[in-house]
C-alpha positions in Angstrom: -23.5 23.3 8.7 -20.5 23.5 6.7 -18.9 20.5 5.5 -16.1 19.3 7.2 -12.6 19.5 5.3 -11.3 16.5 4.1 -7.4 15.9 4.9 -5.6 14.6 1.7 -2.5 12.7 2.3 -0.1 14.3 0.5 2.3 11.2 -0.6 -1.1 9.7 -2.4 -2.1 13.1 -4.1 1.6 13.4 -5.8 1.0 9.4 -6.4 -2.8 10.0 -8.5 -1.2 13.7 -10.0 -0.1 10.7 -12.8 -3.2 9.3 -14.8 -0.5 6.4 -15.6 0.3 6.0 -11.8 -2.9 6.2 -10.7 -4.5 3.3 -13.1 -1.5 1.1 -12.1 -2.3 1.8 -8.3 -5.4 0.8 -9.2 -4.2 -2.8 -11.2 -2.3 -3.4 -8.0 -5.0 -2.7 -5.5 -7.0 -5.7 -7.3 -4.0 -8.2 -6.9 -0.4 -8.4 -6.3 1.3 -7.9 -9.9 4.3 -6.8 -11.4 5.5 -3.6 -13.9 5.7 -6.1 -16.9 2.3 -7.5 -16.1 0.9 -3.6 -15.8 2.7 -2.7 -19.0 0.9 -5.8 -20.9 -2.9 -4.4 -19.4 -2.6 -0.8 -20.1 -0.4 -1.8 -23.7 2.0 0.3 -22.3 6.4 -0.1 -22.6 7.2 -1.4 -19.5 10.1 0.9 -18.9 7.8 3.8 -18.3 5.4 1.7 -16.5 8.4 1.1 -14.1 8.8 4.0 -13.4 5.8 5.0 -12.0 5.6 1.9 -9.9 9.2 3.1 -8.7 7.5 6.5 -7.8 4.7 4.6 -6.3 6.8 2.4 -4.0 9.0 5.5 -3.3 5.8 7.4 -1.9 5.0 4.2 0.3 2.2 3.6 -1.7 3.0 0.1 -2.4 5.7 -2.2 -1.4 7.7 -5.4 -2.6 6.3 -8.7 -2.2 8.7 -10.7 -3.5 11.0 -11.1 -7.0 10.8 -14.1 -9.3 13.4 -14.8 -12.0 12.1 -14.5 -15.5 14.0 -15.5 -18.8 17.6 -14.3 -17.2 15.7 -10.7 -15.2 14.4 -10.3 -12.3 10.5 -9.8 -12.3 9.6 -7.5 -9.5 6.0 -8.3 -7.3 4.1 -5.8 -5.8 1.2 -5.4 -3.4 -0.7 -2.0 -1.8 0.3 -1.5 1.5 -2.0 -0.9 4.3 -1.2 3.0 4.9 -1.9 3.6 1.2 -5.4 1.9 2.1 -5.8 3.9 5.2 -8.6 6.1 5.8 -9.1 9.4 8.0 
């Protein structure tokens, strides 16, 4: 029997075509977490970092928890939503 196709969402492929996007789907999958806080994990500039979370939440891949003032900018939280986690 041949094996059944597998249907690929295509909002989450274009979201994982980015090895950068993809690892900080993964930090936010384990815990709700901001760009700055993926930026100092991955030792990465946090501009660029927010980026891809901007792509991410754009792709409904994640969505905004809440924001928390930090030193005079606004620090942005994140969590995975539940259609990102869904499964066929």
């Amino acid at each position: 029997m041949p094996p059944r196709p597998v249907s690929i969402d295509q909002r989450l492929a274009k979201a994982l075509s980015s090895s950068l996007r993809a690892r900080a789907l993964t930090l936010i999958t384990e815990g709700i977490t901001s760009p700055k806080a993926i930026a100092e994990v991955l030792g990465l500039d946090v501009r660029s970092v927010a980026y891809h979370v901007r792509v991410l939440r754009e792709l409904d891949c994640i969505e905004l928890v809440e924001t928390q003032q930090r030193r005079g900018a606004l620090e942005h939280i994140y969590r995975v939503t539940e259609r990102a986690l869904e499964k066929d």
